[in-house]
C-alpha positions in Angstrom: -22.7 -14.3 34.8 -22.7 -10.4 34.5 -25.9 -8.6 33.5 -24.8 -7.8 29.9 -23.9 -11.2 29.4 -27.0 -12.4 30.0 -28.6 -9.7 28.2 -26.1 -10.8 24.8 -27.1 -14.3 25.8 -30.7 -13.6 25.1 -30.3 -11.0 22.3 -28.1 -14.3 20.8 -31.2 -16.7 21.4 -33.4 -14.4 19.6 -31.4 -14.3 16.5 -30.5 -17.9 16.5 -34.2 -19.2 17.1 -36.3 -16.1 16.3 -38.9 -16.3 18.9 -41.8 -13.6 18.7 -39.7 -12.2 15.3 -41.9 -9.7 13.3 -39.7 -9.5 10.5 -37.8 -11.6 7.7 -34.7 -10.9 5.7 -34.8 -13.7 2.6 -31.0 -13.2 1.0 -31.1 -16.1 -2.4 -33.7 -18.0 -0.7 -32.3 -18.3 2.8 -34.4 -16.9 5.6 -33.5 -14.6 8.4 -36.4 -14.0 11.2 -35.5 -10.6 12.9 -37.1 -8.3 14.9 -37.6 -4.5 14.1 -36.9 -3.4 17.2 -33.3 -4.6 17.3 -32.6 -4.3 13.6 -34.7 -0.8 12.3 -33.2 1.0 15.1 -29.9 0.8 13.5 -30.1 0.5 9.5 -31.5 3.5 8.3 -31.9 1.2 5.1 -34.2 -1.4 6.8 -36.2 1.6 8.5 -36.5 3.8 5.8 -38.0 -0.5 4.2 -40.2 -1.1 6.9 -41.6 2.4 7.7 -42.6 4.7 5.1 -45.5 2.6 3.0 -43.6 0.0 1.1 -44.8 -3.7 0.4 -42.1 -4.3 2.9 -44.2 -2.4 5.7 -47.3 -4.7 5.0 -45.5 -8.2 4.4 -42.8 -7.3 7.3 -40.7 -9.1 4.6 -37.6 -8.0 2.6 -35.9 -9.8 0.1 -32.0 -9.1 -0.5 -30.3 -10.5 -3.6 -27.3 -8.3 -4.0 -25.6 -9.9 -1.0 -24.5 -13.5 -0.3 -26.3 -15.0 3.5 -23.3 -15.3 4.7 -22.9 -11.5 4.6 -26.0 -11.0 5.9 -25.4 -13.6 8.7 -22.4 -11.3 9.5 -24.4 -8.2 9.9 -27.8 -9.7 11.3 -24.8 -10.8 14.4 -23.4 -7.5 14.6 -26.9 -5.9 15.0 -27.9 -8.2 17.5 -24.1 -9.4 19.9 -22.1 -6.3 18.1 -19.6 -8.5 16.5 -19.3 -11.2 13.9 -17.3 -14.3 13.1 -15.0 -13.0 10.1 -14.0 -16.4 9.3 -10.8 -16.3 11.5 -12.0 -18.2 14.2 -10.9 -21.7 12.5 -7.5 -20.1 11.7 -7.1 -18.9 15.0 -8.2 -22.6 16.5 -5.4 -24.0 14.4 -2.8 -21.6 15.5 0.0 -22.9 17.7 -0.1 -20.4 20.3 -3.4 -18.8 21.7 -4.6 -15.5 19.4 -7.0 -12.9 20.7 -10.0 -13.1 19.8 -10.1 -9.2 17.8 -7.5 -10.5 15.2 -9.1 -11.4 12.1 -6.1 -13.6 11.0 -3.5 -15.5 11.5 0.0 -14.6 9.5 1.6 -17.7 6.6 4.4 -20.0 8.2 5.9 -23.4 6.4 4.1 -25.4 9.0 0.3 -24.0 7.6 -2.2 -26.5 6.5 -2.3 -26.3 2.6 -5.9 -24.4 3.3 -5.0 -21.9 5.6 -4.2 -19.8 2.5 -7.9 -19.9 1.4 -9.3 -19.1 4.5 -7.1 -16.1 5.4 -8.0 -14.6 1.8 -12.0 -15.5 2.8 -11.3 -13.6 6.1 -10.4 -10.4 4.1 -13.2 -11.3 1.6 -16.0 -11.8 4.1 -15.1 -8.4 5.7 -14.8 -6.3 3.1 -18.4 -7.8 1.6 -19.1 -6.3 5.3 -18.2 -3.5 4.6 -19.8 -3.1 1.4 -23.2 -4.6 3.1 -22.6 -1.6 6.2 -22.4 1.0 4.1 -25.4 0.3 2.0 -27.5 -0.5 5.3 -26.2 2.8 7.0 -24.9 0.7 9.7 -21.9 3.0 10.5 -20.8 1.5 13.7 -20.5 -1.9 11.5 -18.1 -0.6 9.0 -16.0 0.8 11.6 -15.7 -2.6 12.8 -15.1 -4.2 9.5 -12.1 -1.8 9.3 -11.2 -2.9 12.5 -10.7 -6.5 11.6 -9.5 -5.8 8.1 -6.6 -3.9 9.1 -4.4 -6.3 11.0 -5.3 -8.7 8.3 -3.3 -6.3 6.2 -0.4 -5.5 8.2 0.2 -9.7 8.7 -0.7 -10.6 5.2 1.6 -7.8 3.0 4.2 -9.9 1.7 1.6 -13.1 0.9 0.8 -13.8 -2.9 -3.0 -13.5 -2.0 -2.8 -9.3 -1.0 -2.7 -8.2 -4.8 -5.7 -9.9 -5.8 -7.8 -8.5 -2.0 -6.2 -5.3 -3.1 -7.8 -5.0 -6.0 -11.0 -6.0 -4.5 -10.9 -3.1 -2.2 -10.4 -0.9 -5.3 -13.2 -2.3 -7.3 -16.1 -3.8 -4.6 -16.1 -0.9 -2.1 -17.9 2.2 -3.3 -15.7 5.3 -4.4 -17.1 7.9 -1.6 -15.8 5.2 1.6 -11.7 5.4 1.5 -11.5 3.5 5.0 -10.1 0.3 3.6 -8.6 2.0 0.5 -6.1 4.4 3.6 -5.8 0.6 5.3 -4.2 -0.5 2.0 -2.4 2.4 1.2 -0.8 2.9 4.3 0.5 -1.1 4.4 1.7 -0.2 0.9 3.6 2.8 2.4 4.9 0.9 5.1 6.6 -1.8 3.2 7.3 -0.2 0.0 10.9 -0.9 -0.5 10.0 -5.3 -0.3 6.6 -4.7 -2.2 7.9 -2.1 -5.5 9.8 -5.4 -6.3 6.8 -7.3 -7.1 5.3 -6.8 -10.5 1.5 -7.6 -9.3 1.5 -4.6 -6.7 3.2 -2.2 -9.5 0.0 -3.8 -11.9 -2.7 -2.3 -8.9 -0.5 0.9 -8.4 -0.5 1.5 -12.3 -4.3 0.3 -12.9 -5.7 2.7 -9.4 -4.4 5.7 -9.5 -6.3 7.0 -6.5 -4.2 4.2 -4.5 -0.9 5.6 -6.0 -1.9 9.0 -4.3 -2.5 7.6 -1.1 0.6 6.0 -1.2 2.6 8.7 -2.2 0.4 11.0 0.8 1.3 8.2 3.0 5.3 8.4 2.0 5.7 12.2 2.3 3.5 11.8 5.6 5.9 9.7 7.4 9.0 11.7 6.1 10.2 8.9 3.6 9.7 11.3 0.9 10.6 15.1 0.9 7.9 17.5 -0.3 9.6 20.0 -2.7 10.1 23.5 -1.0 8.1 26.4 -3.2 10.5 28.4 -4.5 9.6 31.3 -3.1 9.5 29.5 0.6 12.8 28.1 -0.4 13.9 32.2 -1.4 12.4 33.6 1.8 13.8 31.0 4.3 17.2 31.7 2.7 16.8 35.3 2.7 15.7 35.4 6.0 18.2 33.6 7.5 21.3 35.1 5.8 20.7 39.0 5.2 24.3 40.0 5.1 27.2 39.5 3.3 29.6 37.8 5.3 32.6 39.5 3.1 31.6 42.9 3.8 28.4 43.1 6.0 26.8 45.0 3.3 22.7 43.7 2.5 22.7 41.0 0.2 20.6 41.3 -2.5 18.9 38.6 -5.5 16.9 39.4 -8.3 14.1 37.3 -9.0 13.6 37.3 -12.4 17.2 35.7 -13.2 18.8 32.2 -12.6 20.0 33.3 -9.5 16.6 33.1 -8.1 15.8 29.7 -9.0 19.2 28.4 -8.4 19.1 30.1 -5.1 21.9 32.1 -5.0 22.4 35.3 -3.4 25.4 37.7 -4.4 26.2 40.8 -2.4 25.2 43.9 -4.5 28.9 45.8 -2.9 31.5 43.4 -2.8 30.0 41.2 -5.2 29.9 37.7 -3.0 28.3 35.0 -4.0 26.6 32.8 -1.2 24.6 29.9 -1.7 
C-alpha cells in the first residue's frame, strides 16, 4: 500500500471513530467528532466559529440546523478523504456493466429497478445540498467537486421526467451569486433543445427563471446554433468595405445613411445609378 494510502486510511479512521477529536459538529441531534486541524484549515466558516471568541471557541462545539447529516456526512468526508459518496455508489453496483467510480449516476433503461428513479434524483439532490453546504462553509475546492459530479448526472439524465423538478432546485436552493450548476443546466438545455422545447415542464422552468432562459440563449449563439444579429453599422461597413465600386461603371459607390437604403443595405452608384445589394 502506497504512502498516501495509508495516510487516507488513517485520516478515514479518524473521521469514522474520532480518536483524540477536539471538536463536534451536532447537525438535528446527530454528532460529528472532528478535529480542527483537518476541518478549520479549510472552512473559513468553521475557523472564523472556532477562532475569534465565540461560545463555539470555548465549548469546541457547533450546532448546525440548516443542513440535513447527511450533507454534512458528505462534507465532513470530503474534508477529511477529499471525496464523498453522492449516493451513486448503489446505482452504480446495480449496473450491468462496470462504471467508474467519478460518475455520479447511472442513465434510465427498461431493465431499471422500479427505485433506481429515486435514487438517481437523490444523487442530484445530495450534491447540490453539497453545494449549497460548500459554499456557505467556504470550502471552494468542495463545490468544484460537487459540480464535478453533478454535471454528468445532467448530460445522462436530460430526457428523464425527474430533470424539470432538479432543475428547478438548482434555480431556487443554490444562492443567486454561484452560477456553476445554473451554466451545468443551461448548457444541457442548450445541447438538447430541439427534444427538450417539446416538453411543456422545461418551457414552465424557462418561463418562471428568466436568468436560465439567458444562459440558454448565451449557450445557443455560443455554439453557432443561433446567429447574433449584425449591427447595422457593422453590417454597412463590412458591405462597404468589401464592394467600393460599381461594377457597371467603376465609379465609387455611394449610400446615404439616413434613408432606407441604409437599413435595407443597399448601395446604388451615385454615376450610373446601379443598384447592388
Amino acid at each position: 500500500m502506497s504512502t498516501l494510502a495509508e495516510f487516507k486510511d488513517w485520516k478515514r479512521e479518524l473521521l469514522l471513530h474520532g480518536h483524540f477529536s477536539d471538536m463536534e459538529i451536532i447537525c438535528q441531534g446527530v454528532t460529528f467528532k472532528a478535529h480542527r486541524a483537518i476541518v478549520c484549515t479549510q472552512s473559513p466558516f468553521f475557523n472564523s466559529a472556532f477562532s475569534r471568541g465565540f461560545k463555539e471557541t470555548t465549548e469546541k462545539v457547533i450546532e448546525i440546523q440548516d443542513d440535513t447529516p447527511d450533507t454534512i456526512a458528505c462534507v465532513m468526508s470530503y474534508l477529511y478523504i477529499g471525496d464523498y459518496d453522492d449516493g451513486g455508489n448503489e446505482l452504480r453496483s446495480r449496473a450491468p456493466d462496470p462504471v467508474p467510480f467519478n460518475r455520479p449516476s447511472v442513465a434510465a433503461s427498461p431493465e431499471d429497478k422500479p427505485g433506481d428513479a429515486e435514487l438517481m434524483k437523490q444523487v442530484a439532490l445530495m450534491n447540490i445540498r453539497v453545494f449549497v453546504t460548500a459554499d456557505k462553509f467556504g470550502i471552494l475546492p468542495l463545490k468544484t467537486l460537487a459540480m464535478q459530479k453533478f454535471s454528468p448526472w445532467a448530460c445522462l439524465n436530460w430526457d428523464s421526467p425527474m430533470f424539470p423538478e432538479i432543475a428547478e432546485a438548482v434555480m431556487t436552493k443554490v444562492p443567486a451569486h454561484e452560477p456553476g450548476l445554473r451554466v451545468i443546466l443551461a448548457r444541457t438545455i442548450a445541447k438538447h433543445i430541439l427534444e427538450l422545447a417539446r416538453k411543456p415542464a422545461i418551457m414552465s422552468l424557462l418561463n418562471s427563471f428568466g436568468s436560465l432562459s439567458t444562459l440558454v440563449i448565451a449557450g445557443l449563439i455560443r455554439d453557432g446554433r443561433i446567429q447574433e444579429e449584425r449591427d447595422p453599422l457593422e453590417e454597412f461597413a463590412w458591405r462597404f468595405h468589401a464592394t467600393r465600386y460599381c461594377l457597371e461603371c467603376s465609379a465609387k459607390l455611394s449610400v446615404d445613411p439616413g434613408n432606407a437604403e441604409f437599413h435595407a443595405k443597399n448601395f446604388h452608384c451615385a454615376d450610373c445609378l446601379a443598384r447592388r445589394r
